[in-house]
N, C-alpha and C positions, 0 to 999 in steps of 0.2 A: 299488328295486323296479320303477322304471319299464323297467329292462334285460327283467323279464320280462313285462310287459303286449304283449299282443298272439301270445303263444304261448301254443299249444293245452294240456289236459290233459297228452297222450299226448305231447307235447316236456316238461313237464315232470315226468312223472312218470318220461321216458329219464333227463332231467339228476340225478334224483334217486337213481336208479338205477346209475348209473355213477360218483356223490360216494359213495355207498354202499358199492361195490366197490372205490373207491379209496382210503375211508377204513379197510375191514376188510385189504384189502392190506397196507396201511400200519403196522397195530397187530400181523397176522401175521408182520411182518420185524422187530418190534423186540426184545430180549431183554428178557431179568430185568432185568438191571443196566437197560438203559435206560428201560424204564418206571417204576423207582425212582429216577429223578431226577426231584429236586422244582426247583418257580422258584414264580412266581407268577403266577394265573392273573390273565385280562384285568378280571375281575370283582372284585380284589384280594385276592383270600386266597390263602395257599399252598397248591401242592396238587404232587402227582406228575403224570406223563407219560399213568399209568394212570389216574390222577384226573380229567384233562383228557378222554381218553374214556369214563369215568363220565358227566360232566358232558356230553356230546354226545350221549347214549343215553338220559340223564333231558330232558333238554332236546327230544330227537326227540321220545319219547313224549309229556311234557305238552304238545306242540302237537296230538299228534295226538289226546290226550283233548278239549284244546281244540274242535277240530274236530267229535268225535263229541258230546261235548253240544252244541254248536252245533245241531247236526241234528237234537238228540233219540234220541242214543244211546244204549244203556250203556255207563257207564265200569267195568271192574271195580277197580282198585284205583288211586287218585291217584298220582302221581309223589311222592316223599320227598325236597321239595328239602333239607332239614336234613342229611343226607346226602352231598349233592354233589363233596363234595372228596374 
C-alpha cells in the first residue's frame, strides 16, 4: 500500500477506473468454453474462470459495504461470501 500513499482521491479513483475497464474487457473477450475452465483459486478452492470473476465483484462490493458502514451508511443487502466460487 505504500505504492499508493501520497496520491490524491481523483488518481485513485482514475486507477480504479481504468482496472475496471480493463477487467470487464477482459471477461467480454473470453468465451463459454473458456470461462468454464476450472483450476484453483488463490484462496484454495476450486472454482471456474467465471467463478474467479464472481469472486472479484463480491470481493468489490464487500469493501465497499465495508466503507459505507464505516461512514454510517446504509448497506442494503451484505455480500454472500458462501457463494463465492
Amino acid at each position: 500500500m505504500e505504492k499508493l500513499q501520497g496520491r490524491s482521491v481523483s488518481e485513485l479513483l482514475d486507477s480504479l477506473s481504468s482496472s475496471r475497464v480493463d477487467t470487464l474487457a477482459l471477461l467480454d473477450s473470453l468465451t463459454e468454453e473458456q470461462l468454464n475452465v476450472r483450476g484453483m483459486h488463490p484462496a484454495g478452492f476450486e472454482t471456474s474462470v467465471a467463478g474467479v470473476f464472481r469472486v472479484m465483484a463480491r470481493h468489490e462490493r464487500g469493501h465497499g459495504q465495508e466503507i459505507a458502514l464505516a461512514l454510517g451508511l446504509p448497506v442494503a443487502e451484505r455480500v454472500n461470501w458462501s457463494a463465492a466460487g
